[in-house]
C-alpha positions in Angstrom: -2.7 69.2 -11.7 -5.7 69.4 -13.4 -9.3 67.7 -12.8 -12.4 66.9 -14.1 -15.4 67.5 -12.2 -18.0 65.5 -14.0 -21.4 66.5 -12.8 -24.5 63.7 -12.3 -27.9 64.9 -10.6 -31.6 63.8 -11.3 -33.0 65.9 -14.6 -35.7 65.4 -12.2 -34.9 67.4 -10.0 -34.9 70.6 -12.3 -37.9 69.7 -13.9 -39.3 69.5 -10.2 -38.8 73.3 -9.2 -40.0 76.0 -9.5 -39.7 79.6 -12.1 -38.3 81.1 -8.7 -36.6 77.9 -7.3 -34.8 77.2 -10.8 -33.5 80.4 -11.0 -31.7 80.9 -7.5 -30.5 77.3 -8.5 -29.1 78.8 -11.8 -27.7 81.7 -10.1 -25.3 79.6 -7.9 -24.1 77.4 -10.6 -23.5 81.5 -11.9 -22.2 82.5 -9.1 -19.5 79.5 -8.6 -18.2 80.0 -11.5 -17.2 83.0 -11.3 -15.6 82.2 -8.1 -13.2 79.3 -9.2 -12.8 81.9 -11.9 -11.2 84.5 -9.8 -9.5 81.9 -7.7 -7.6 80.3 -10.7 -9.1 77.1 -10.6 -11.5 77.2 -13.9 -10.1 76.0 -17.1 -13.1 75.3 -18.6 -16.6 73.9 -17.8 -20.3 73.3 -20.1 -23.8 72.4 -18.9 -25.3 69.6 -21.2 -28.8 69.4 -23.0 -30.8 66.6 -21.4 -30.2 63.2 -21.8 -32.9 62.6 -24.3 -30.6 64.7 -26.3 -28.0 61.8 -26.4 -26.9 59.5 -28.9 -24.7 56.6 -28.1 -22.0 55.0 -30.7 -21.0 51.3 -30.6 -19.1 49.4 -33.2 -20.0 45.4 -32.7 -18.7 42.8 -35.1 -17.3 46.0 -37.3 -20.8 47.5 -37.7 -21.9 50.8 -36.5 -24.8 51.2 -34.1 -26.2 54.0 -32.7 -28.8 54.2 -29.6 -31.0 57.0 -28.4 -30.3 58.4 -25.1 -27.4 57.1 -23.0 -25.1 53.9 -22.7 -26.9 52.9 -19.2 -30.3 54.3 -17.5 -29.1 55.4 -14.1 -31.0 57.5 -11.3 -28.5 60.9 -11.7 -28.0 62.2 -15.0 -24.9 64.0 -17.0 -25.3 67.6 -16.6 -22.4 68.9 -17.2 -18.2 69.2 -16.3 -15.8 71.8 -14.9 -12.1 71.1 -15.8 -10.0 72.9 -12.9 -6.6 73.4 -12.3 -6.1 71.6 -8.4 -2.7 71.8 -6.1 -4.0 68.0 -5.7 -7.0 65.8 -4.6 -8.2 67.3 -1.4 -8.2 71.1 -3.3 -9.8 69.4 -6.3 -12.7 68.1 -3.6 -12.4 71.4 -1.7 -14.1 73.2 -5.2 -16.0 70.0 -6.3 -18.0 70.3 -2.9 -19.2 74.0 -3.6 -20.7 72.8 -6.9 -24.4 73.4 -6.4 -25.2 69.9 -7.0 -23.0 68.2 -5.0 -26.1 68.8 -2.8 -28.6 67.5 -4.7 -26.7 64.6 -6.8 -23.0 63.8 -7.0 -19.9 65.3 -8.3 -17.1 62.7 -9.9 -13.4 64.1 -9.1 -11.0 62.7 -11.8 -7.5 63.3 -12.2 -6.3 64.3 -16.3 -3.6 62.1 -17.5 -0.8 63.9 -18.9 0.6 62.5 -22.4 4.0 63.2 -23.7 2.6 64.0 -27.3 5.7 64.6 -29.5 5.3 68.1 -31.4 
């Protein structure tokens, strides 16, 4: 089954470390990567620029809209995804909890539906 790991933590908290401390963050996002890699769970995963990068879309009353920055201001951030390939739930959480930030903000499990697209 696949999952979506969707990956919230304070852009704060980056901004807050050090050259060194930065870095050996960095290198364990690199490092768990490449082990849900070899393990078979990666399908695919991107870091995201910060939230001042955002643009938000709305269509009200058939008129387009568009924002600066995110839908909602919220204390943990958007950083990122990994889509994984899970026997089920408690694998899915088993690889979400080794995601560097799980210590410092919070990794969302969710389940992909699966259409029936015709061909």
């Amino acid at each position: 089954m696949r999952y979506l790991c969707v990956i919230y933590d304070g852009e704060q908290t980056m901004a807050g470390m050090s050259k060194e401390e930065g870095e050996a963050f960095m290198g364990e996002y690199f490092a768990f990567t490449d082990g849900i890699k070899k393990s078979g769970h990666y399908i695919g995963g991107e870091a995201l620029q910060p939230v001042a990068t955002a643009t938000s879309v709305r269509i009200r009353n058939g008129k387009l809209s568009t924002t600066a920055g995110p839908f909602a201001e919220t204390k943990e951030q958007l950083g990122g995804y990994y889509l994984i390939n899970a026997r089920d739930l408690n694998d899915a959480i088993q690889v979400a909890a080794k995601t560097p930030s799980a210590r410092t903000g919070a990794v969302e499990i969710r389940p992909i539906v699966e259409f029936d697209m015709p061909a």
